[in-house]
C-alpha positions in Angstrom: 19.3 -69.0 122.2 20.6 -70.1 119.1 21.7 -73.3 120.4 18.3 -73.7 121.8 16.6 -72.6 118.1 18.5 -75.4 116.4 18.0 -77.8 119.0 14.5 -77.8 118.4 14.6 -77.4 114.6 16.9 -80.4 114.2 16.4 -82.5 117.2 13.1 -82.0 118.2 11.0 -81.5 115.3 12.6 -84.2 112.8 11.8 -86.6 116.3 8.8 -85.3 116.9 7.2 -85.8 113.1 9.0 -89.4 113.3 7.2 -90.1 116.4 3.8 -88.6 115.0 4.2 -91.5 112.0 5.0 -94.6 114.6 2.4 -93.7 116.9 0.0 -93.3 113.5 -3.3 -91.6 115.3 -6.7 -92.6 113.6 -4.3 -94.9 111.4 -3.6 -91.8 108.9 -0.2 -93.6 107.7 0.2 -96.6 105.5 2.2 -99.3 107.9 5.3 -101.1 106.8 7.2 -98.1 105.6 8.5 -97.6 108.7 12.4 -97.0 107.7 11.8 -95.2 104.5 10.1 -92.6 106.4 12.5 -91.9 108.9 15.3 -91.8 106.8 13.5 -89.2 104.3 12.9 -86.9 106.9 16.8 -86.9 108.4 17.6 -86.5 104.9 16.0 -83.9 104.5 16.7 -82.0 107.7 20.4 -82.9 106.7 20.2 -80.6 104.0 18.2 -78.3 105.3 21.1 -77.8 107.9 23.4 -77.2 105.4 21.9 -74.7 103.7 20.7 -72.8 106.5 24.9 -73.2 107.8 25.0 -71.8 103.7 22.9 -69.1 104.5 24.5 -67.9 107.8 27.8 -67.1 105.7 29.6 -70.2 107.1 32.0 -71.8 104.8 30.6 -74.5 102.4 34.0 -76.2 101.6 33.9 -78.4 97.9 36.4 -79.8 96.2 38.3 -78.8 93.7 37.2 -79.2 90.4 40.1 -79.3 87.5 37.5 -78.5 84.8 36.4 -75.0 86.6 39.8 -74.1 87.5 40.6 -74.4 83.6 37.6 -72.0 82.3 39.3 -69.0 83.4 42.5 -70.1 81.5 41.0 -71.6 78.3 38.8 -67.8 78.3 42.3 -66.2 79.0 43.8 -67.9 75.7 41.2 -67.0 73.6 42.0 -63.7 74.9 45.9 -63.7 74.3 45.4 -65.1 70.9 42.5 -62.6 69.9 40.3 -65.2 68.9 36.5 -65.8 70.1 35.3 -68.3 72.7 32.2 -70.1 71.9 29.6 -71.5 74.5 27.5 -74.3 73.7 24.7 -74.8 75.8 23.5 -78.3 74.4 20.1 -78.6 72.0 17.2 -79.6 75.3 14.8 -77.0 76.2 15.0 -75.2 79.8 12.5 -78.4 81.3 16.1 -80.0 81.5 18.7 -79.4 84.4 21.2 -79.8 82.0 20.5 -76.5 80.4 20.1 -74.7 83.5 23.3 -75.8 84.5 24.7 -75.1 81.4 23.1 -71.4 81.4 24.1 -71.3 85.1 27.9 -71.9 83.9 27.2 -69.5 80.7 27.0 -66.6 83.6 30.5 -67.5 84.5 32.3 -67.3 81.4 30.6 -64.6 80.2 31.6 -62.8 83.2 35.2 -63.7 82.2 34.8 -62.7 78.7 33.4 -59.2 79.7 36.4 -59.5 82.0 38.9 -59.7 79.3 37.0 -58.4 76.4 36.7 -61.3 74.3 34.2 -62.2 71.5 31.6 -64.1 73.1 29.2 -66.7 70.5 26.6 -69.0 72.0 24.5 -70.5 69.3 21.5 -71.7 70.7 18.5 -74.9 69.6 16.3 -73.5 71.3 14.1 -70.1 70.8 13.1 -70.1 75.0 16.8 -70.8 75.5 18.2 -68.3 73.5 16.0 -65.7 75.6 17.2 -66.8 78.9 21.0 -67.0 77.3 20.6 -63.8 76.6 19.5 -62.3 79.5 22.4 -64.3 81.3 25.0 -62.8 78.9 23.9 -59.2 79.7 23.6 -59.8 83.9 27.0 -61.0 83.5 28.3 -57.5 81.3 26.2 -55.8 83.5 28.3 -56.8 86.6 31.4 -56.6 85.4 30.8 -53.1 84.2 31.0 -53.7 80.8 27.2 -53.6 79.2 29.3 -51.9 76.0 30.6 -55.1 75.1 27.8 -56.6 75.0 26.0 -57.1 71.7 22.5 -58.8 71.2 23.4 -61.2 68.5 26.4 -62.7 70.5 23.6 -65.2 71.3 21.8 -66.4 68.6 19.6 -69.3 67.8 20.8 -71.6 64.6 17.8 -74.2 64.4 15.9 -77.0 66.6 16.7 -79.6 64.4 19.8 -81.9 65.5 22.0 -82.4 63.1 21.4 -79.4 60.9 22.0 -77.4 64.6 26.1 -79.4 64.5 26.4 -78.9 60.9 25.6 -75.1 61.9 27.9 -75.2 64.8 30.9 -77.0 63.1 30.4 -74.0 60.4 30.8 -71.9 62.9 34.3 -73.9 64.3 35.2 -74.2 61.2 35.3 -70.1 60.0 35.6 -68.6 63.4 38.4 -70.9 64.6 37.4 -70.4 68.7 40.3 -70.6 71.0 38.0 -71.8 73.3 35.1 -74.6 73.1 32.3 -75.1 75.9 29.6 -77.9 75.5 27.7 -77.2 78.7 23.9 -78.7 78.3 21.8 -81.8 77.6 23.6 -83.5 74.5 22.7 -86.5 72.2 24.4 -88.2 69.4 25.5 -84.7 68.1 28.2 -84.7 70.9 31.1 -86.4 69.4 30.2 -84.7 66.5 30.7 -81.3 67.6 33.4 -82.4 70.3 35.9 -83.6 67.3 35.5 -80.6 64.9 36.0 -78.6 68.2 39.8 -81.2 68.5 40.5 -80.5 64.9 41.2 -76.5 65.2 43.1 -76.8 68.4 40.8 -75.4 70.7 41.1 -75.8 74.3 37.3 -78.2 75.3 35.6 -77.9 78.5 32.5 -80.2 78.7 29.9 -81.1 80.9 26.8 -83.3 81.1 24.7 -85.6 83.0 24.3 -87.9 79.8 26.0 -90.9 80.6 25.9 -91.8 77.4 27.5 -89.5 76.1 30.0 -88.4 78.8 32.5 -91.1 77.1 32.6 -89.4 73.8 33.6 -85.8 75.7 35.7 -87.4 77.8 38.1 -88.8 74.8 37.9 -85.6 72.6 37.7 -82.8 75.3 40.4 -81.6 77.1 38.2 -81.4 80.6 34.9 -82.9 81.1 32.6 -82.3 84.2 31.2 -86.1 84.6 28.2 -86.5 85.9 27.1 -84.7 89.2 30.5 -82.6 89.0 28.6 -81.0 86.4 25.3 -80.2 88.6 28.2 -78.9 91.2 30.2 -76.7 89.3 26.6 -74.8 88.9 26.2 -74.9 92.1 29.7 -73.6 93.2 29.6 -71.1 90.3 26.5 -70.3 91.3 27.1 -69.2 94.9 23.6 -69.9 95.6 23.3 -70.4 99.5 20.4 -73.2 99.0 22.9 -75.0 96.1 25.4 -74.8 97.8 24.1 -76.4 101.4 22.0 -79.1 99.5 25.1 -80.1 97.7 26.8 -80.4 100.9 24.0 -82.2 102.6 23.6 -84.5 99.9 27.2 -85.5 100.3 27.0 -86.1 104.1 23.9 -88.5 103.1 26.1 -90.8 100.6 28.7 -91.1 102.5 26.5 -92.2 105.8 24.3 -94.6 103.0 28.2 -96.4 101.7 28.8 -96.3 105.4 25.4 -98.6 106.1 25.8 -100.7 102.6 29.3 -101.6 104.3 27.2 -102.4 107.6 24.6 -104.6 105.6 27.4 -106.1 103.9 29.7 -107.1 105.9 26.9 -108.4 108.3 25.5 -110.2 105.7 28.7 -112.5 105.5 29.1 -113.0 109.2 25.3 -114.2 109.0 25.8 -116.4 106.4 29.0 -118.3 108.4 27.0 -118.7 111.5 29.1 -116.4 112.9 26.1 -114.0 114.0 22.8 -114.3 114.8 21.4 -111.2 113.6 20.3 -110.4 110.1 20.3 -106.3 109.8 18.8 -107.1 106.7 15.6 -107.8 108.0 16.2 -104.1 109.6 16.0 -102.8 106.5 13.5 -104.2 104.9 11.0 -102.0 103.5 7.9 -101.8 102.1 6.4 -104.7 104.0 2.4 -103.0 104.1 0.9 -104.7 107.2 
């Protein structure tokens, strides 16, 4: 039965809807998209598959990630050396996936700081932000038991203007001397900024971002930096979101099978160009050709 359920979910629908679009009844679908279409829709039954696989309890295995496995020991030296950790959650309002990462990640170290009973500071740009920081916080005390430790102005919002919101933050380095240092958000030019004041009191730096721009300036003054889309999947792993999770994994299978093709393509392209075969797959491929 089961076999039989996903049969039909990911064999026969996903076929079904692709055949619907080439047979094109009444000529409802624009012509010449041909191979777009199709792959959109085994991408995204890919993904569905893996989160539904999420969902069933089966094992999503991701790799390692050094700057995760190092949270729990940077929170653990604030601890030893009774000094505070502080989270900062980057200065972009929650319409960014940065700071929902970043607030997403905030769960998890507050969860070890209610652990371990450290002082907990997350200044905050943002008034909406601060909110939904705080909520996070107290979840996370919550859980662990601890809704004691928890104190309301452990979160606390500093300003929404940039530089006067790192001047606020490096005060805060500067007289609270943090073991620990998280920049976890949607960060500008303030980054280096922050990251260096963060170097010069010997705290242990995790950051993460999906600025490329800046991801060079946390990656020479931080200790661990999650670049890029390590960043969106730490939230996810940390997470333990069943539909994270699978669409992470889904999305992987996908790259790897689209280097697979762009080695196809490639290496086809060559042997066309020498003669040595006849067919071009890139005419295969072509899209967007509107008939």
């Amino acid at each position: 039965m089961i076999l039989k359920r996903k049969l039909t979910k990911y064999v026969f629908l996903p076929t079904f809807i692709i055949g619907i679009y080439l047979y094109n009844p009444f000529d409802i679908f624009l012509i010449g998209n041909e191979m777009s279409f199709v792959f959109i829709i085994l991408i995204c039954f890919v993904i569905e598959y893996f989160i539904e696989k999420s969902k069933n309890g089966e094992e999503i295995y991701m790799r390692p990630i050094a700057a995760i496995k190092a949270m729990e020991e940077a929170v653990g030296r604030a601890t030893e050396m009774g000094k505070p950790v502080l989270y900062i959650p980057g200065i972009a309002s929650l319409d960014e996936i940065d700071t929902i990462s970043g607030l997403i990640i905030l769960g998890h170290v507050s969860s070890m700081t209610a652990e371990y009973e450290s002082d907990l500071h997350v200044p905050v740009a943002v008034p909406i932000v601060m909110e939904t920081a705080k909520e996070t916080c107290k979840e996370s005390y919550l859980k662990q038991g601890r809704p004691d430790l928890f104190r309301e102005d452990m979160v606390h919002y500093i300003t929404d203007d940039q530089f006067a919101y790192a001047a606020g933050v490096n005060g805060i380095m500067l007289r609270e001397k943090p073991a620990a240092v998280f920049f976890q958000g949607k960060f500008y030019a303030e980054s280096l900024i922050l990251a260096e004041t963060g170097n010069s009191i010997g705290a242990i730096q995790i950051a993460g971002t999906g600025s490329s721009s800046q991801i060079p300036f946390f990656v020479t003054a931080c200790d661990y930096t999650l670049i890029g889309e390590e960043f969106y999947a730490a939230s996810a792993y940390l997470s333990g979101s069943p539909e994270m999770l699978g669409s992470i994994k889904g999305q992987d299978y996908v790259k790897v099978f689209c280097i697979v093709m762009i080695l196809v393509v490639f290496i086809n392209s060559i042997l066309f160009n020498f003669s040595l075969m006849n067919f071009n797959i890139t005419d295969f491929f072509r899209i967007n050709l509107i008939k």
